[in-house]
N, C-alpha and C positions, 0 to 999 in steps of 0.2 A: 175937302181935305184941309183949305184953307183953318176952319175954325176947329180941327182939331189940332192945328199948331198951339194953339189957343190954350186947350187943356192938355196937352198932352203932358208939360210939365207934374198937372194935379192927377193924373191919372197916372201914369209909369207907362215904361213899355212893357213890362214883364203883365201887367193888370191888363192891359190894350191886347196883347196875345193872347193869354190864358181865356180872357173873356171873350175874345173875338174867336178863336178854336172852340169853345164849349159851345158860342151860340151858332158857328156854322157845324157845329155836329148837328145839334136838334133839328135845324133848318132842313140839313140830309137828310133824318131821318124824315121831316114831315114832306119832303116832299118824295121818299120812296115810298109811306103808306099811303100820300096823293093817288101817286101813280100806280099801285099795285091796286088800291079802289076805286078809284075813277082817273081811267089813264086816257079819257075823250075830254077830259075839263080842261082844254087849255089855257084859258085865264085863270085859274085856278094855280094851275103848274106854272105857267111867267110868270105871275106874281113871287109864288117860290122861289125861280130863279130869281128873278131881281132883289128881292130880300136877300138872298144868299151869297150873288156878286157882290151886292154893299158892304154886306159883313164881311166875304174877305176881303176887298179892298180899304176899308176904314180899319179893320184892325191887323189881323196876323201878315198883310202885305205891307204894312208901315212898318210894323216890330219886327218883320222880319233882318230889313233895310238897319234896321236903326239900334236893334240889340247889339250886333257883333260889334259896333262902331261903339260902345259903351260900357260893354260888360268887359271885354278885352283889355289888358294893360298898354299902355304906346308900344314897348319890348316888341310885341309879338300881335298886335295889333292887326296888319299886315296881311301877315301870315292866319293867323285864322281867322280873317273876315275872307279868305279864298278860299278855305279849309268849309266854312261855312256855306259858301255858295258852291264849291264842288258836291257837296253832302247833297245839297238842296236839286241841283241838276240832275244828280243819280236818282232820288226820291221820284220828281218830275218822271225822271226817263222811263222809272218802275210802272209808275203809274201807267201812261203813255201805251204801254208795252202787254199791260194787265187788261185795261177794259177792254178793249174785244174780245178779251178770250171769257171775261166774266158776262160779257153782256151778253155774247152769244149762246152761253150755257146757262144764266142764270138770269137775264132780262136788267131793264135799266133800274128796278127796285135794289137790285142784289149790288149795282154797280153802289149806289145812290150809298145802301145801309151799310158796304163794304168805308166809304167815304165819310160818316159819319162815325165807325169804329174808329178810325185812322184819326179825326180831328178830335175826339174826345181822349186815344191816345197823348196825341201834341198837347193837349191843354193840360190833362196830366201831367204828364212828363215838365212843361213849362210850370206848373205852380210847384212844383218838387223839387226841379234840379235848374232855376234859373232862378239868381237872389235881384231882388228890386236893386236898381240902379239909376239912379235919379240922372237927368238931363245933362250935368254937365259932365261925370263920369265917375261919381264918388259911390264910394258902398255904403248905402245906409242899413243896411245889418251888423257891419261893426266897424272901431276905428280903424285895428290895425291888424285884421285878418286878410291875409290875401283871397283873393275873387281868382275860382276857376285855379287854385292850387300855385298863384305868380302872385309875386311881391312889385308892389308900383314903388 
């Protein structure tokens, strides 16, 4: 984590999400047709997982931390960086709430491919409807467009 303080300036956080949600979709996905084809390969499947902890801990759990603190004006800053991690709890709790009832009816493939819709959703939706915002909190899409519909 260290040496992506490093880049993370040259990278964005919006590039750090969007790429980190796309690459743990496919990751999902390879390890639900792992496990739907050879679900006895267990070095096969931790290797998966551990690819796939990495990826979301180096990307979409840093940007997650570090978009609201940037994309948000000081005004209201606050307020939707709570607004932001309420969203996030609920998501969480859905989740939480969901896989037994998926895994029991549809096995850990269906959980896995259900998981990789969902992050290729997020990186979607992140290259769409979040504008690059550089490190120290300025919009580089324009000068004097307000971000997120608020005047800094």
């Amino acid at each position: 984590a260290l040496g992506l303080l490093v880049f993370l300036p040259m990278i964005g956080a919006k590039a750090l999400n969007t790429v980190g949600l796309a690459f743990a979709s496919l990751l999902f996905g390879l390890f639900a047709v792992v496990y739907h084809l050879h679900p006895h390969q267990s070095s096969l499947l931790f290797s998966c997982l551990c690819l796939l902890i990495f990826t979301l801990q180096i990307g979409p759990n840093v940007a997650t931390f570090l978009l609201p603190v940037v994309a948000f004006p000081e005004e209201v800053r606050s307020t939707f960086h709570g607004l932001s991690a309420a969203a996030a709890k609920l998501g969480a709790m859905t989740g939480a709430l969901l896989f037994p009832i998926v895994n029991e009816r549809y096995g850990v493939p269906a959980v896995m491919a259900a998981q990789a819709v969902v992050c290729a959703a997020g990186a979607l939706l992140s290259h769409c409807a979040v504008r690059e915002v550089d490190i120290a909190g300025e919009n580089e899409d324009s000068d004097d467009e307000p971000l997120f519909g608020f005047q800094h």
